[in-house]
DSSP file (Angstrom, degrees, kcal/mol; ACC not computed):
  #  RESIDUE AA STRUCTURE BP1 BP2  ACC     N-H-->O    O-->H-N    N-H-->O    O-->H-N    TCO  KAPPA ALPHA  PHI   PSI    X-CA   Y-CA   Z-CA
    1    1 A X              0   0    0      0, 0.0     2,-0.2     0, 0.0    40,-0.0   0.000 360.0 360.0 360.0 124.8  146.1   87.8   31.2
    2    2 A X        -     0   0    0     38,-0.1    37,-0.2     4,-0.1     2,-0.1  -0.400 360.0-159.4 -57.3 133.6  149.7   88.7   30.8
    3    3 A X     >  -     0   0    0     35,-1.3     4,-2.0    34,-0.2     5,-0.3  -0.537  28.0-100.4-106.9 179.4  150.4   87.7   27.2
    4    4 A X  H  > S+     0   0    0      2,-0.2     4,-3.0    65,-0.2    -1,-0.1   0.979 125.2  51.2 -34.7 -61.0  154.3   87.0   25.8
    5    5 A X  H  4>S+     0   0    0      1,-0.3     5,-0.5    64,-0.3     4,-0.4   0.972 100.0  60.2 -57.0 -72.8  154.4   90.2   24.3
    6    6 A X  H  >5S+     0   0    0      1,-0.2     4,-1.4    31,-0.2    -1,-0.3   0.810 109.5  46.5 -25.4 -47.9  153.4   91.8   27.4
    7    7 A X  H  X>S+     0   0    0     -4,-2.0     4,-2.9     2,-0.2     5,-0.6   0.953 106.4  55.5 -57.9 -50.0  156.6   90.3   29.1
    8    8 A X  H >X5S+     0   0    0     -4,-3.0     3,-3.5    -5,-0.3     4,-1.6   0.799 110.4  50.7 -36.1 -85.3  158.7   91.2   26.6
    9    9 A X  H 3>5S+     0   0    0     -4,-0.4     4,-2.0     1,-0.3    -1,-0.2   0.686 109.7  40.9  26.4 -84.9  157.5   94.2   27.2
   10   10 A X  H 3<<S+     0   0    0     -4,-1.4    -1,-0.3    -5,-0.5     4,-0.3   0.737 107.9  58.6 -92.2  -2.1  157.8   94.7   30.5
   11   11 A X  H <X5S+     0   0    0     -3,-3.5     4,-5.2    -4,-2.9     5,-0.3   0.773 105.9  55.7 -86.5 -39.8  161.3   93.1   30.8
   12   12 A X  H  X<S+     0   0    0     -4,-1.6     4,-1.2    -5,-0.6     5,-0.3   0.895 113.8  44.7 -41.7 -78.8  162.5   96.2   27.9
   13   13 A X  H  <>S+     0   0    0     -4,-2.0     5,-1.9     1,-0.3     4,-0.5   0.530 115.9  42.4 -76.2  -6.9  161.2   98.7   30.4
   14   14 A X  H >45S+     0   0    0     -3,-0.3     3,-4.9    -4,-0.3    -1,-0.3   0.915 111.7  55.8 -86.2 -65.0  162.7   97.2   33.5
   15   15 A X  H 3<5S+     0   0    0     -4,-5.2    -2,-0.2     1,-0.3    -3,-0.2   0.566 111.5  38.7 -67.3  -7.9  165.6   96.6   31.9
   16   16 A X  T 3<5S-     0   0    0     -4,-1.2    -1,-0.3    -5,-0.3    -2,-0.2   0.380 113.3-118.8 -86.2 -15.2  166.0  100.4   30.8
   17   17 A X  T < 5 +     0   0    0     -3,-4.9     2,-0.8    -4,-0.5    -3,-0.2   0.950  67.4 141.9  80.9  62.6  164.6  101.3   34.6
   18   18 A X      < -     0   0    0     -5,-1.9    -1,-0.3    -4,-0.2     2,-0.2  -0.945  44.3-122.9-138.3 156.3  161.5  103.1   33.0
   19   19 A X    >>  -     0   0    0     -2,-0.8     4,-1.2     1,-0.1     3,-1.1  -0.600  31.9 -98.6 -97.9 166.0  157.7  103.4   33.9
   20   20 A X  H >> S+     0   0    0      1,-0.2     4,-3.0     2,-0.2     3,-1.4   0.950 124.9  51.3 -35.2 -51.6  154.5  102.7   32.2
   21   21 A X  H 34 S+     0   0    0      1,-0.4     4,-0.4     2,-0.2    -1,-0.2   0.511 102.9  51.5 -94.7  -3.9  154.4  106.2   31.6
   22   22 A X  H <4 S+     0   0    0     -3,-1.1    -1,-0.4     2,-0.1     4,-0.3   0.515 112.0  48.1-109.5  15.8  157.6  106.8   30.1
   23   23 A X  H <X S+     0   0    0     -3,-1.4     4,-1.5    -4,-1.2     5,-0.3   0.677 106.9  58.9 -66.4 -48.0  157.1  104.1   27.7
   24   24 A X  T  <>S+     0   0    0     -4,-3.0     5,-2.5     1,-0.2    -3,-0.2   0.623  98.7  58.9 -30.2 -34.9  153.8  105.4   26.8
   25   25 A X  T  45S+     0   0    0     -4,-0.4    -1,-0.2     2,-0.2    -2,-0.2   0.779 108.4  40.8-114.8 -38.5  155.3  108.3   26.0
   26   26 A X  T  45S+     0   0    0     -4,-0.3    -2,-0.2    -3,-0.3    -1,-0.1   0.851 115.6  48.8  -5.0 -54.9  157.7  106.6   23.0
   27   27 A X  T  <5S-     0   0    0     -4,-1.5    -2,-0.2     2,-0.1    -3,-0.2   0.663 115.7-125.7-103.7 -18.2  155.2  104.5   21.7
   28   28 A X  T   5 +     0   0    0     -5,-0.3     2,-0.2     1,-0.2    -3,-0.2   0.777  68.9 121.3  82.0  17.3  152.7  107.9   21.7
   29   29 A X  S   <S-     0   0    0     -5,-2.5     2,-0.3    -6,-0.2    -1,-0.2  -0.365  70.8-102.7-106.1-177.9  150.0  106.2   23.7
   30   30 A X    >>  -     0   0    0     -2,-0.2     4,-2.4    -3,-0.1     3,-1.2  -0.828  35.4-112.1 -98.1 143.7  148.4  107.0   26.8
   31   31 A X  H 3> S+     0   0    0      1,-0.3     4,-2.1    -2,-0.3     5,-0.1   0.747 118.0  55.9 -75.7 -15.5  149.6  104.8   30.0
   32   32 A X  H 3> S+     0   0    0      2,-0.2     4,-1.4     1,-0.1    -1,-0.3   0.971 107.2  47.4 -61.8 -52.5  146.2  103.2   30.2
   33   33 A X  H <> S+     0   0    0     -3,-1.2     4,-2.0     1,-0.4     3,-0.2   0.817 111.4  55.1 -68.4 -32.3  146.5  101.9   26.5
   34   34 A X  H  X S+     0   0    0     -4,-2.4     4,-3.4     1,-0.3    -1,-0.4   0.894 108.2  45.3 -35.3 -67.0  149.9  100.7   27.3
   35   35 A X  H  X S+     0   0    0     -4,-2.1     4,-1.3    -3,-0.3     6,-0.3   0.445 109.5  54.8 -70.3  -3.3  148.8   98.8   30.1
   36   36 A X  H ><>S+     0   0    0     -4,-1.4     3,-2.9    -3,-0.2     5,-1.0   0.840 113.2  41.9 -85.9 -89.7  145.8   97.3   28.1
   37   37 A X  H ><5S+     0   0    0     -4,-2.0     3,-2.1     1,-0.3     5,-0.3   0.718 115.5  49.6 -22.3 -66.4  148.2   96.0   25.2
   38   38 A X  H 3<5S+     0   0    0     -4,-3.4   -35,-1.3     1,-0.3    -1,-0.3   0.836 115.0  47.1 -47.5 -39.0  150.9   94.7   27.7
   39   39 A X  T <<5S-     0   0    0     -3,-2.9    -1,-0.3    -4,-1.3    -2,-0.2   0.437 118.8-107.1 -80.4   5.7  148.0   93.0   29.6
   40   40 A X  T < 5S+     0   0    0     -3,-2.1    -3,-0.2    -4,-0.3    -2,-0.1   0.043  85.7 114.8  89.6   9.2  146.3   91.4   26.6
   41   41 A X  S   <S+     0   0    0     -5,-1.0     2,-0.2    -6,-0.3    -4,-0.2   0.772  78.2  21.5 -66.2 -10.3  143.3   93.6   26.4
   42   42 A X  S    S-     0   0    0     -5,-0.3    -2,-0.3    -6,-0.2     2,-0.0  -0.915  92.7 -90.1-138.6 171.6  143.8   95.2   23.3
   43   43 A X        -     0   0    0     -2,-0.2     2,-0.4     1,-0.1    -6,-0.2  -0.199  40.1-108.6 -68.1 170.7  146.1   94.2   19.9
   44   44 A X        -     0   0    0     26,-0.3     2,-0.4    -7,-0.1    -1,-0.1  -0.696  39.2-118.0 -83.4 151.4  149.7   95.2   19.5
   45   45 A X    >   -     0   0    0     -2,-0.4     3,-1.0     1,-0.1     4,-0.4  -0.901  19.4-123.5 -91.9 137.4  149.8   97.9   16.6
   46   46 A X  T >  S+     0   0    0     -2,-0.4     3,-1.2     1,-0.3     4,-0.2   0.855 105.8  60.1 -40.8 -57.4  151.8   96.7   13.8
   47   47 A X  T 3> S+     0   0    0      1,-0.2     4,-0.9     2,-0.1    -1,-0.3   0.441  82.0  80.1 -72.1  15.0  154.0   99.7   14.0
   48   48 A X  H X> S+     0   0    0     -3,-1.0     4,-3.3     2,-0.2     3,-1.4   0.967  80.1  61.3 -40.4 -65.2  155.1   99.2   17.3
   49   49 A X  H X> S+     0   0    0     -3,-1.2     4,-3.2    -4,-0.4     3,-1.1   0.736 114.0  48.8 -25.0 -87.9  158.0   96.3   16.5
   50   50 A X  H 3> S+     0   0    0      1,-0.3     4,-0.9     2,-0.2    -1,-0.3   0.340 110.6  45.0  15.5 -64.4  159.3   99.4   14.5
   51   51 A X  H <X S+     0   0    0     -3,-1.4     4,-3.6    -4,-0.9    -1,-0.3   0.890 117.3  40.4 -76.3 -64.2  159.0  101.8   17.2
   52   52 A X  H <X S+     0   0    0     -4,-3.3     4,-2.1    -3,-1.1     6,-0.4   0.933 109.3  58.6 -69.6 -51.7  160.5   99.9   20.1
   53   53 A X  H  <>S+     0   0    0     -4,-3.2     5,-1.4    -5,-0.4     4,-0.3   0.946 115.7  42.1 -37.2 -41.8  163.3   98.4   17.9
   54   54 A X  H ><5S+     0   0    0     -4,-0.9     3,-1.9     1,-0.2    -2,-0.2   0.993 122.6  33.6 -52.7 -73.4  164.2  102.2   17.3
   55   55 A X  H 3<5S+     0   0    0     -4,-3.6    -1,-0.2     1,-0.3    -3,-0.2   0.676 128.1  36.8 -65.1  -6.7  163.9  103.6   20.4
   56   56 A X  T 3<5S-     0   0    0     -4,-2.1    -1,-0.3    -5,-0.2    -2,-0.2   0.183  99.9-122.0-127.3  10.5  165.1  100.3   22.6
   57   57 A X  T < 5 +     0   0    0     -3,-1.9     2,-0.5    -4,-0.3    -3,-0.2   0.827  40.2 176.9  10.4  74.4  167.9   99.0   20.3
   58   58 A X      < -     0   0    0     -5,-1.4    -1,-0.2    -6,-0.4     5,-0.2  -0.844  23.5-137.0 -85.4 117.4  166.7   95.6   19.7
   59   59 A X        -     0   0    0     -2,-0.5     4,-0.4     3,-0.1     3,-0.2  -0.219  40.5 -87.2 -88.8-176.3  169.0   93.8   17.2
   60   60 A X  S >> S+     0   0    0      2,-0.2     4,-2.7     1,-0.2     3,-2.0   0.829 124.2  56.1 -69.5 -60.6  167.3   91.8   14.6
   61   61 A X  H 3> S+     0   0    0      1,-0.3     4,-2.9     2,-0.2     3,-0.2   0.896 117.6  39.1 -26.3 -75.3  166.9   88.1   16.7
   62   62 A X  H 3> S+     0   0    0      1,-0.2     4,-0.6     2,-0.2    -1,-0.3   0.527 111.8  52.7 -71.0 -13.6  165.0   90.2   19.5
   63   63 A X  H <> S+     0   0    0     -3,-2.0     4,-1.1    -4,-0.4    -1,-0.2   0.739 117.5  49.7 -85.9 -44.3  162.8   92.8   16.7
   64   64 A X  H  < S+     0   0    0     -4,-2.7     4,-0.4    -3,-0.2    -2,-0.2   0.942 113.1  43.1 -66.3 -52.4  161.9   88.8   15.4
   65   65 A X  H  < S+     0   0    0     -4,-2.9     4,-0.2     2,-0.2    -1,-0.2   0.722 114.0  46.2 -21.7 -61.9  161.1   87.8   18.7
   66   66 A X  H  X S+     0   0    0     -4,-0.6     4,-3.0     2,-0.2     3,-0.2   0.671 115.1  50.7 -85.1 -51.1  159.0   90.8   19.9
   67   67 A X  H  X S+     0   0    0     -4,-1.1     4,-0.6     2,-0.2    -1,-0.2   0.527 103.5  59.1-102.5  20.6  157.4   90.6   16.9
   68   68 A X  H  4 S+     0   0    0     -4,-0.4    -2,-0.2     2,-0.2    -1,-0.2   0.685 106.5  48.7 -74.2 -45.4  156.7   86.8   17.2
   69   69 A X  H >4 S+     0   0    0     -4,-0.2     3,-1.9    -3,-0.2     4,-0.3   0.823 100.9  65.5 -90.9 -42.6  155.0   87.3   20.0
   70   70 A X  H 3< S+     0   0    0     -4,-3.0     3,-0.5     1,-0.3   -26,-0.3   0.873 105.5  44.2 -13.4 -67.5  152.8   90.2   18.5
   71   71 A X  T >< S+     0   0    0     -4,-0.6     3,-1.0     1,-0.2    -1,-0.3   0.375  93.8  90.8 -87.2  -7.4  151.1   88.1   16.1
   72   72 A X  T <  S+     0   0    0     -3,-1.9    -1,-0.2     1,-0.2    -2,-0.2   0.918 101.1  27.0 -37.5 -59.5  150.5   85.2   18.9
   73   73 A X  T 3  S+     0   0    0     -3,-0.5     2,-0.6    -4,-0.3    -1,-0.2  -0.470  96.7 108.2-102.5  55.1  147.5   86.5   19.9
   74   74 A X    <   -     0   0    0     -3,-1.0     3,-0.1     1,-0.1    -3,-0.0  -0.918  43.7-164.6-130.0 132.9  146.1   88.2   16.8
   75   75 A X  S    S+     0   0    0     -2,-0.6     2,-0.3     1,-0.2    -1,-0.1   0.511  74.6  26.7-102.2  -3.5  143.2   86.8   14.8
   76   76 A X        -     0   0    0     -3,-0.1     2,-0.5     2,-0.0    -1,-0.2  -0.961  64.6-157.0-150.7 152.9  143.7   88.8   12.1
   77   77 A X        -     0   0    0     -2,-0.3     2,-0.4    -3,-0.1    -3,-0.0  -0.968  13.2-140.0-156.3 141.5  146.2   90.6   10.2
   78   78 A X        -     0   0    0     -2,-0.5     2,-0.4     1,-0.0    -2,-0.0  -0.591  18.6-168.0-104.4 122.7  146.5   93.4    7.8
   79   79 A X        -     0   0    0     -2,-0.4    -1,-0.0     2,-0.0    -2,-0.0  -0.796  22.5-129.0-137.2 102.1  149.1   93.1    4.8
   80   80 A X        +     0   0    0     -2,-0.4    -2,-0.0     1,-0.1     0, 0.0  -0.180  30.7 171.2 -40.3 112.6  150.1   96.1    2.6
   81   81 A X    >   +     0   0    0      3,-0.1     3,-1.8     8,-0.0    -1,-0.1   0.426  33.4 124.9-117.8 -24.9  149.6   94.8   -0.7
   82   82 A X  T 3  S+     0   0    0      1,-0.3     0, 0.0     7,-0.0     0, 0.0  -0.088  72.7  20.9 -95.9 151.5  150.1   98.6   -2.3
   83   83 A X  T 3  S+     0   0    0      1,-0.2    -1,-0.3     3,-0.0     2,-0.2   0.362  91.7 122.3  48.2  12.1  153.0   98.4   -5.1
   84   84 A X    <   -     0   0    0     -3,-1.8    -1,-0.2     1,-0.1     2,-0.2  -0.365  68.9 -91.9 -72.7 167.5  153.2   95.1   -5.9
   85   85 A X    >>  -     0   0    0     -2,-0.2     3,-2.4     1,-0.1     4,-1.5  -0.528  40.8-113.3 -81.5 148.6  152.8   93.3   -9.2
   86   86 A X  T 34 S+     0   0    0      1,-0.3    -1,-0.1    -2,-0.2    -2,-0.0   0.628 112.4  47.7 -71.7  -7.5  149.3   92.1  -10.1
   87   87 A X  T 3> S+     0   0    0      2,-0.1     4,-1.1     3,-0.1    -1,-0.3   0.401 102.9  52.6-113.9  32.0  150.0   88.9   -9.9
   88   88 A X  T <4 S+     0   0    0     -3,-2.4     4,-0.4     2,-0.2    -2,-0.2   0.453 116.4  52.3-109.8   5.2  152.0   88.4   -6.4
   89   89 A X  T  X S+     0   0    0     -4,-1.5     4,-1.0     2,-0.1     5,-0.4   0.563 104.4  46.3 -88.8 -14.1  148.9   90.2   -5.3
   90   90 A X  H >> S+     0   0    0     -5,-0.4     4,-2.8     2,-0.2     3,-0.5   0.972 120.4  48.3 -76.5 -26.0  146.2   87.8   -6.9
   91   91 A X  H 3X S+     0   0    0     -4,-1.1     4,-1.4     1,-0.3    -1,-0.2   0.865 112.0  47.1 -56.0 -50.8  148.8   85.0   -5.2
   92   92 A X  H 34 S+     0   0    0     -4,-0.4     4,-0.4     2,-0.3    -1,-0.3   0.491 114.9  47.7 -89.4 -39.1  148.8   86.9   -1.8
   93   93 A X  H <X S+     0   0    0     -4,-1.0     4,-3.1    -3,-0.5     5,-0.3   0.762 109.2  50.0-115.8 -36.0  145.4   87.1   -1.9
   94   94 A X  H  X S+     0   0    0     -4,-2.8     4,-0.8    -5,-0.4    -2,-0.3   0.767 106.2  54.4 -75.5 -14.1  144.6   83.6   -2.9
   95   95 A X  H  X S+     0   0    0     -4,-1.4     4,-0.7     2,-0.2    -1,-0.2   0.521 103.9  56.4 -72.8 -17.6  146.5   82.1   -0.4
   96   96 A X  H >4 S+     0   0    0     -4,-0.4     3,-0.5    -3,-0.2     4,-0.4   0.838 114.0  45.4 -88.0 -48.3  144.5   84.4    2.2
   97   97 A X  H 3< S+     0   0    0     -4,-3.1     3,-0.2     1,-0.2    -2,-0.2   0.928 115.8  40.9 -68.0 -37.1  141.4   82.7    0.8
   98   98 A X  H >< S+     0   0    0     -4,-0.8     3,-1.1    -5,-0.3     4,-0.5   0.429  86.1 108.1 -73.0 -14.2  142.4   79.6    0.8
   99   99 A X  G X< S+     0   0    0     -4,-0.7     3,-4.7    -3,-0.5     8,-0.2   0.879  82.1  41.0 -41.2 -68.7  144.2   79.6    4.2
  100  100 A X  G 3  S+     0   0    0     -4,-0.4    -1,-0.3     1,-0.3    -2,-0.1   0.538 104.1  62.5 -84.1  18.9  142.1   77.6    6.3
  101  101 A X  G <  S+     0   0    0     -3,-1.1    -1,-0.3    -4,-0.1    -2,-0.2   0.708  80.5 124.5 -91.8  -8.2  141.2   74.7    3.7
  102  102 A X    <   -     0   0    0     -3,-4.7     2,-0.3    -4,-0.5     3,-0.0  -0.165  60.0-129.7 -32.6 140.8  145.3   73.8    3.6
  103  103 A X     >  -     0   0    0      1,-0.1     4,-1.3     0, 0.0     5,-0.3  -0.700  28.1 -99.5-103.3 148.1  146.1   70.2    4.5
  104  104 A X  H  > S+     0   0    0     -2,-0.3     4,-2.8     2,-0.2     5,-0.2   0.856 128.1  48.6   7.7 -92.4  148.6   69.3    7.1
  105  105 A X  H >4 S+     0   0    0      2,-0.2     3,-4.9     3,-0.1     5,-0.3   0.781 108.0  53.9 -14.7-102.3  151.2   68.7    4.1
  106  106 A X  H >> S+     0   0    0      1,-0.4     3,-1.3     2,-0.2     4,-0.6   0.601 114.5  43.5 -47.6 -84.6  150.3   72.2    2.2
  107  107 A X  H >X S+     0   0    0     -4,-1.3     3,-1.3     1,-0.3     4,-1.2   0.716 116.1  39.6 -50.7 -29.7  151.1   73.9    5.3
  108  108 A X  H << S+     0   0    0     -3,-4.9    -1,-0.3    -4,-2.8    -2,-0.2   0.199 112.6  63.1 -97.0  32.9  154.4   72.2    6.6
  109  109 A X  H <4 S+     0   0    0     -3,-1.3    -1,-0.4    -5,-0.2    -2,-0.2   0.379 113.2  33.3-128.4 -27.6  155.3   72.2    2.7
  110  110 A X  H << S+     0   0    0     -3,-1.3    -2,-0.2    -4,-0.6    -3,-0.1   0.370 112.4  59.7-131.6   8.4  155.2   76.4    2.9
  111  111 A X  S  < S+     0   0    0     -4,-1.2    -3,-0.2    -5,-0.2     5,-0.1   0.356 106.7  50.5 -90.9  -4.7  156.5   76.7    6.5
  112  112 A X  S    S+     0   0    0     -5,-0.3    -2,-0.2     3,-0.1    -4,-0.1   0.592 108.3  50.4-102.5  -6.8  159.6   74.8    5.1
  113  113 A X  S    S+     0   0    0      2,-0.1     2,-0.3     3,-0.1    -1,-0.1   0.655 111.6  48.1 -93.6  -8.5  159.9   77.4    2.1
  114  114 A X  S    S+     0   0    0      2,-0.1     2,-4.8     1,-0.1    -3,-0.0   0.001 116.4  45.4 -84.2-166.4  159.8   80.4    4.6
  115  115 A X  S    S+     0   0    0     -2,-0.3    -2,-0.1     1,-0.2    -3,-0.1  -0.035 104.5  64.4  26.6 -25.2  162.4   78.6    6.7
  116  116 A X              0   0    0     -2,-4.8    -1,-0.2     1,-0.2    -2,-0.1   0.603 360.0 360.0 -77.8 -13.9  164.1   78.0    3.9
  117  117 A X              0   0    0      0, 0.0    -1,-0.2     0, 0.0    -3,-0.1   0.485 360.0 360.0-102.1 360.0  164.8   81.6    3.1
């Protein structure tokens, strides 16, 4: 199944007039693995966004986008904790436990302080 991302995707390389395989060859992947991601078989790797914002000059709106769509289908997700203070990690990490017991409220109460920012 084609996912968002995967469009995204494949509209960047149309619209630069490129192949699987010269996108593959950016991103440092093999054309298969390419086509796996784009088709939803495998996750995005994180550092992608990164990678293709560089190499594809996506201004910030479209890097948000891109990476919007990333995290659509991802069931988990990995967050670099390393050089923080000890407690905006015990926070960070109690909010990760706590995710899925949030009420209605709690969430649309801490998507409106991210929106907020």
């Amino acid at each position: 199944m084609l996912t968002n991302f995967g469009k995204a995707l494949r509209k960047i390389r149309i619209d630069h007039s490129e192949f699987l395989k010269d996108m593959a060859a950016k991103l440092g992947v093999t054309v298969a693995y390419l086509s796996a991601v784009e088709n939803g078989k495998r996750e995005v790797p994180d550092q992608w966004i990164d990678v293709l914002a560089e190499k594809y000059f996506l201004d910030p709106s479209e890097k948000k986008e891109l990476q919007n769509y990333a995290y659509e289908n991802k069931d988990n997700i990995k967050i670099d904790l390393s050089g923080i203070e000890k407690e905006e990690r015990e926070m960070a990490l109690a909010f990760a436990r706590s995710f899925k017991s949030l009420t209605e409220a709690d969430k649309k109460a801490i998507e409106k302080i991210f929106k907020d920012k």
